[in-house]
N, C-alpha and C positions, 0 to 999 in steps of 0.2 A: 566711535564705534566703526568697523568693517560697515563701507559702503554698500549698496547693492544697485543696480540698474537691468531694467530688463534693455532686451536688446536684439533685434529682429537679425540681427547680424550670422553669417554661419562660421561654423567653426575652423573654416579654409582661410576668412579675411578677417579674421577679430586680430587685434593689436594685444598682447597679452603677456604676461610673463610665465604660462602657464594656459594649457586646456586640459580642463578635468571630464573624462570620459567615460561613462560605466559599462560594466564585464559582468557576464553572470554566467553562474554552471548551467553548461546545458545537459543534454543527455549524452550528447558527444565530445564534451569540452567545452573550451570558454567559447563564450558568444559575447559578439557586443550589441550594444543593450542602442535605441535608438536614437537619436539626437547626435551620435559619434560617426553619420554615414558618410562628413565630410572628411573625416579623419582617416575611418578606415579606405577610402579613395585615395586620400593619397599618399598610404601605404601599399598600396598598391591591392589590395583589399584583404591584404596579408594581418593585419590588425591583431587578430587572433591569433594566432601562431607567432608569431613576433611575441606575446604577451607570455602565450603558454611555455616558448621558450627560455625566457628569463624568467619562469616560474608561477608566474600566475595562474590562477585557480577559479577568480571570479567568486571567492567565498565572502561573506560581509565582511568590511570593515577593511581588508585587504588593498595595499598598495601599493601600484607600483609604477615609478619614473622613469621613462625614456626620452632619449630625445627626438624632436619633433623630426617628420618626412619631409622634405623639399615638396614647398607649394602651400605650407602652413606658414603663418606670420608669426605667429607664436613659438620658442625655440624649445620646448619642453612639453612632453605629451601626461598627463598623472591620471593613469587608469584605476578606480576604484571597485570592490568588489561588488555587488549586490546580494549575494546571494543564490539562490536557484532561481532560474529564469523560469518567469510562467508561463499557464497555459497559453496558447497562439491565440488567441482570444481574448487575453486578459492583460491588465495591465499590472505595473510594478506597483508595487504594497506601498504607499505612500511614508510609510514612517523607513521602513528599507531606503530610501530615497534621502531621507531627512538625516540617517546615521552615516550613510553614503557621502552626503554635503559634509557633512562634519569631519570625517575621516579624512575627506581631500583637504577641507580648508584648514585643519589640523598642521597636515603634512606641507602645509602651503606657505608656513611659518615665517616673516619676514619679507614676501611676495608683495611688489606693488599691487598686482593685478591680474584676476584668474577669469578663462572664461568657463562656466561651467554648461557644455552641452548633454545633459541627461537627459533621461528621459521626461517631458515637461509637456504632456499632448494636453491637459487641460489647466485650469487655475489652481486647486488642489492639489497638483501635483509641485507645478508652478512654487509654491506657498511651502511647502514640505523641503522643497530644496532651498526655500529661500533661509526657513528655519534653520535648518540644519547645517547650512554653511555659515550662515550671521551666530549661530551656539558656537559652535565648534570653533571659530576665528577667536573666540575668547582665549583671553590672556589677564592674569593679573601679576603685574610688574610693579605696585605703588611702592614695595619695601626693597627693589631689587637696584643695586647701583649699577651702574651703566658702564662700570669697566675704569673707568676713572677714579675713583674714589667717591662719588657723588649719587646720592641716594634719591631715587625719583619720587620718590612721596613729595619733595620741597619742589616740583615741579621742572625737575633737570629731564633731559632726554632721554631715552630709554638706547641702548643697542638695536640698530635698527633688524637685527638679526632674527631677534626675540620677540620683534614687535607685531602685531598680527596682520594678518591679509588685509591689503587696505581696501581692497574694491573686488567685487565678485559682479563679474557680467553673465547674466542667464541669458544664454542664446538662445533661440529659436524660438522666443515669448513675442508676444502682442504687446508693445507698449501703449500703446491709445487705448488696447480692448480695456472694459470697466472693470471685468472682472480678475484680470489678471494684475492690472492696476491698482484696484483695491487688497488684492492679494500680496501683492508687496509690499502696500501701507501698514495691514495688519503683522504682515513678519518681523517689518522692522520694529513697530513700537512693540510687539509682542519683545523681541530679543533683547530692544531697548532697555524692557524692566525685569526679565530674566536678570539678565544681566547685572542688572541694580542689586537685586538680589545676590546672585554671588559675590560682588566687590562686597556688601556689607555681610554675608557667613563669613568670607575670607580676611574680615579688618579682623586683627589681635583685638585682643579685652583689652590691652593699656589706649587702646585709641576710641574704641568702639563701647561706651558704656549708657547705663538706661537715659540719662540727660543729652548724651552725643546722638545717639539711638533718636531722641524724639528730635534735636534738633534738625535732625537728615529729614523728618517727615513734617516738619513746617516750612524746611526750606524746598519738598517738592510741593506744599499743598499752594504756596505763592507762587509758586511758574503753574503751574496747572489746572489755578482755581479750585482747589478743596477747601473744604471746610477743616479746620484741626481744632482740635483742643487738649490740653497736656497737664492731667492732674498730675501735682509736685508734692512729694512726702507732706506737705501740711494738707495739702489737701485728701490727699487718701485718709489720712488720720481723719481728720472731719468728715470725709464722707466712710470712715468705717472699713474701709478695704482691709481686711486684715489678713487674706490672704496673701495680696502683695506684698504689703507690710512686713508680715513674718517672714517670707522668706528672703527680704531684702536687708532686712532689719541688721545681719551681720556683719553689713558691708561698707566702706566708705561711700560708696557710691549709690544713694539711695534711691528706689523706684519709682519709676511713671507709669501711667497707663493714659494712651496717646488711641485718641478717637479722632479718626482722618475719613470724611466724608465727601463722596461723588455722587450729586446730585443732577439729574435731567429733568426738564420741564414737560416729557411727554411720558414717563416712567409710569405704571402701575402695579411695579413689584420692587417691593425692597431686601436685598440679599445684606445681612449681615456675617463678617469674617472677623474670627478670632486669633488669634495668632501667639502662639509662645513665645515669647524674646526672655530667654533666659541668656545674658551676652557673656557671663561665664558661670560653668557650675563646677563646682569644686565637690559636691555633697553636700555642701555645710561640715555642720558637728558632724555626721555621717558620710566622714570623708570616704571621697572614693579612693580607690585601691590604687598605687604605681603603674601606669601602663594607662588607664585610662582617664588620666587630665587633658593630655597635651593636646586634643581635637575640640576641649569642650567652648571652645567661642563658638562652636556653628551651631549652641544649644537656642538661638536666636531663629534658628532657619523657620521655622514657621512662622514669625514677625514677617521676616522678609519677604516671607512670600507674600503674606494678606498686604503689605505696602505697597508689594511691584504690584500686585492684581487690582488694588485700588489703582492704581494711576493709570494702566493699560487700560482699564474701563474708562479711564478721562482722556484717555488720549483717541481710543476709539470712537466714541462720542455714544456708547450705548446707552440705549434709553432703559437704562431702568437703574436704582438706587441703591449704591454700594457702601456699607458703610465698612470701613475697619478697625478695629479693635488691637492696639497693640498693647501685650501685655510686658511691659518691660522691669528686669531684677537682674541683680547680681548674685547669687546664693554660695556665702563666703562663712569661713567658720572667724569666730573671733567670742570675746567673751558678753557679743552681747546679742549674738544669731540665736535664731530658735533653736532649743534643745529637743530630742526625741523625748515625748512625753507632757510636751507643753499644747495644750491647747490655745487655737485658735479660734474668732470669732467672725465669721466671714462678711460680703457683704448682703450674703442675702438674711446675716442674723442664724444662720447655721453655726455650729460647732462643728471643729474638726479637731481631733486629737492626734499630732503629729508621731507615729511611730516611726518616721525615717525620715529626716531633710533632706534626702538627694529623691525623694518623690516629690519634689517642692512645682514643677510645672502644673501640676494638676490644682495645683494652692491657686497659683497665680490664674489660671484660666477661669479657676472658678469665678474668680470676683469679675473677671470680665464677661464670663458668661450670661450671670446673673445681668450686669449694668446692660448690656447687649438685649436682652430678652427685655427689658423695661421699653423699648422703642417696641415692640411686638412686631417683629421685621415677619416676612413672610416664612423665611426660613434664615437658620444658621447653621455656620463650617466653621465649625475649627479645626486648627492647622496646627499639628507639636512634633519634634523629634522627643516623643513620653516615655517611651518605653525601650529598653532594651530587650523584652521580651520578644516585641512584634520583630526584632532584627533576628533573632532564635527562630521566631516562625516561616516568617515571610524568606531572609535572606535579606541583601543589600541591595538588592535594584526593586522592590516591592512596597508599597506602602499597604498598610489597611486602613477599608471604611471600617466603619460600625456608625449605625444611625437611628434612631426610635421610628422609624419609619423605611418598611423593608422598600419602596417603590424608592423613595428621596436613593437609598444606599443604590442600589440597581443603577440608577439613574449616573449617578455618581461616578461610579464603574465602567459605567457603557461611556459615558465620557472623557472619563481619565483613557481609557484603551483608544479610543476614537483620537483621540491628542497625542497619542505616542508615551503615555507615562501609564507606568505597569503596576499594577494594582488590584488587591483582592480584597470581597466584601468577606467581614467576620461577623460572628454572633456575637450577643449579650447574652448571656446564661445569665436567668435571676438569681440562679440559685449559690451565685459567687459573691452577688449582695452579700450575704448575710458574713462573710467572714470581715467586711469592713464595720462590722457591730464592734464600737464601744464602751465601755463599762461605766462612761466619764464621761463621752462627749456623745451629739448626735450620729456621726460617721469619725471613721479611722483613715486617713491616708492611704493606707495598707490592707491588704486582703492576704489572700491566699496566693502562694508562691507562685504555683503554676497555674498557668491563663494569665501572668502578669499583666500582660497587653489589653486584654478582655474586661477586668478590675477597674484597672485605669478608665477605663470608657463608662464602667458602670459607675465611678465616680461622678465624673463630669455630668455624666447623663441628671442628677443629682441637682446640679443647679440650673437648667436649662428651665425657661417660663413653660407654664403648662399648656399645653395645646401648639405650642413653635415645632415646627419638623427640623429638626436637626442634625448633622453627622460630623462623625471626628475621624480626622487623617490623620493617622498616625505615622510620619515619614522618617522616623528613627533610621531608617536601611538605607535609604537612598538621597537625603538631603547633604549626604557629605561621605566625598568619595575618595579614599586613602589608594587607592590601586593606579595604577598606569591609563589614563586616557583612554577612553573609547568610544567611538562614533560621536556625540557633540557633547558627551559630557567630559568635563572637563577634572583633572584632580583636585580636589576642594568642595569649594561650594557647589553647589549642582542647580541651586532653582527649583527644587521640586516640588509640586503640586502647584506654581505658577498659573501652568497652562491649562491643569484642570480648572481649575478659579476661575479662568477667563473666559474658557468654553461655557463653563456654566453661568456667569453672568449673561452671555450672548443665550444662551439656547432661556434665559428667563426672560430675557428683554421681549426675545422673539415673541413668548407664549407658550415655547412648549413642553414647561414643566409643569403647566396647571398655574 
């Protein structure tokens, strides 16, 4: 992964292949933003004009390279947008700072070494650009040949072109101070299992399936010290999982469900995570339509996120008790996958009457739901791309809460926003219960068309233990991104809801979720 170092150094004498410098609208044109005042010196303080000349605007996400002024060691100047510059008072929006890093180290592509002087006056801000440039330097290259004929999955070299930023120096930081110190440790390990996360949305299903799935999560629980454990088809069968079961049932490749636990010795709150790893959906019998297969390996993204969020909690060393829950299937039609109409036997001893196979994540959550709420954790998240409905509501950069507890969702929210990932709290309307009635079983898979997103939640909500506060994120929009690159996310996997996960184990450890 993309180094990081802070570095008291100014952006006059850094050694670099690159200075990344931020620009923002002002009310007169670009401005440059501070941390760049050794740069714009020795432009002669022309910096701005120089910029506005070859076009720049200072709008987010905006780039733009020149070559460096006599008296820089550095031979390349990469000025990034910000945005609209604030009040004279105020400082830069920390997540503008964070899409900023990412936009340059994006553009930085193949770069030994950048030094980024942004704006960096405290740790949080510090931390934001550390984020955001260590996201953004992401690359997945594993199936990509290198020009030769030789394929880097088997461990050959990659083009060093395509390869990502190898090292980002943050000027004008405190190396010794603690707190900025500490702010670099959490970037990287934070980026560290981001990251992890995308490399596994972005493996194909011929590589990537619910047995390869768990064994990626025994082989971090032994570098990390977790606990793991990985029911195998005999055993769901004996312990009943028939949610799993059913919807893995059509596939060669039969399901797991992989319980990965971080334990601390001074801990007095245990967060349990759920996580959908569906590693490819096809619908089943209810195949989906032409046009919507060829993305469905990222139907896992929620696994991947409760797995990188388990281990960022072990690599941070937070005191409180993380468990996660991966629910792993393959949902494939063949002639021996569940048919629409077939009832299930779940493992909480519910029926479900299967009215469509391609709602099959909510099958599989269930039973992990259920096994999850038998530890009576303090609270539980689950984590799915469920719905294509909530991507009809929300859009593609949004996820929704919904939680049986309005304060948990709030809480939820204000933290997802606090972290930089965009997200709005939804309702449960009871009154959409009723269209998941049965004629044959206890509940239906299925409800009523519209509010699909909403249904969904009022399913799951279904097997949760009684009295557990709970909430489901639903990242259908935003866990895999088909469009062109923008500020540190990347095209593909994205890592979504990571960062929420980890905020909120931090702000439990702390205390101050109750």
């Amino acid at each position: 992964m993309t180094a990081l170092t802070l570095s008291t150094s100014s952006a006059a004498t850094v050694r670099a292949d690159a200075l990344v410098v931020g620009v923002a609208k002002g009310a007169k044109g670009v401005v440059v933003a501070p941390g760049a005042e050794a740069v714009d010196k020795a432009f002669g303080g022309k910096l701005a004009g120089v910029l506005e000349t070859l076009g720049a605007s200072g709008a987010e996400g905006e780039v733009t390279k020149l070559p460096a002024a006599d008296g820089l060691k550095a031979p390349v100047v990469l000025a990034v947008g910000l945005g609209d510059a604030p009040a004279k008072d105020e400082a830069y929006d920390n997540e503008a700072l964070r899409r900023a890093a990412g936009s340059a180290a994006r553009a930085l592509t193949g770069s030994k070494k950048a030094g980024f002087a942004l704006p960096v006056e405290d740790a949080e801000a510090a931390a934001a650009v550390s984020e955001g440039a260590l996201l953004g330097a992401y690359t997945f290259t594993a199936y990509r040949s290198n020009g030769n004929g030789q394929n880097a999955k088997g461990g050959k070299k990659n083009d060093a072109k395509s390869a990502p930023l190898a090292e980002v120096a943050l000027l004008g930081t405190k190396p010794r101070d603690k707190e900025f110190k500490a702010a670099a440790e959490r970037a990287q390990a934070l980026a560290a299992e981001i990251n992890r996360a995308r490399d596994l949305i972005n493996m194909p299903s011929n590589d990537l399936d619910p047995k390869s799935f768990a064994a990626e999560a025994q082989a971090a629980a032994k570098e990390f010290g977790l606990k793991v454990e990985v029911l195998d088809e005999k055993a769901l069968k004996k312990g009943g999982y028939g949610g799993l079961l059913g919807v893995g049932q059509g596939s060669e490749a039969p399901p797991r469900l992989v319980r990965l636990a971080y334990t601390h010795p001074k801990a007095e709150k245990t967060l349990a995570l759920v996580g959908k790893g569906i590693t490819y959906d096809s619908g089943g019998i209810s195949l989906k339509p032409a046009g919507h297969n060829e993305t469905m390996k990222c139907d896992m993204s929620g696994a991947a996120a409760v797995f990188a969020a388990v281990v960022a909690a072990a690599r941070l060393g937070l005191a409180v008790n993380v468990t996660g829950w991966l629910a792993l299937a393959e949902n494939m039609p063949s002639g021996s996958a569940t048919r629409p109409g077939d009832v299930l036997t779940m493992y909480s001893g519910k029926t479900v009457e299967v009215l469509n196979t391609d709602a099959e994540g909510r099958l599989v959550l269930a039973d992990a739901l259920t096994r999850a709420s038998e530890e009576a954790p303090d609270a539980i998240v689950d984590v799915a791309t469920l719905t294509g409905a909530m991507v009809l509501a929300l859009g593609h950069r949004h996820f929704g809460i919904m939680a049986n507890d309005d304060a948990f969702r709030t809480a939820i929210h204000e933290i997802a926003e606090e972290v930089g990932e965009q997200s709005w709290p939804m309702p449960m309307p009871e009154h959409l219960r009723k269209g998941m009635d049965s004629p044959v079983a206890d509940i239906a898979n299925m409800g009523e068309r519209m509010g699909g997103g909403l249904v969904a939640g009022l399913f799951l909500k279904e097997f949760v233990g009684e009295g557990i506060t709970w909430a489901h994120l639903d990242i259908a929009g935003p866990a895999f991104h088909e469009g062109a690159p923008w500020g540190y996310t990347p095209k593909g996997g994205t890592g979504s809801a990571v960062r929420t996960l980890v905020r909120l184990a931090e702000r439990t450890a702390a205390g101050d979720l109750g």
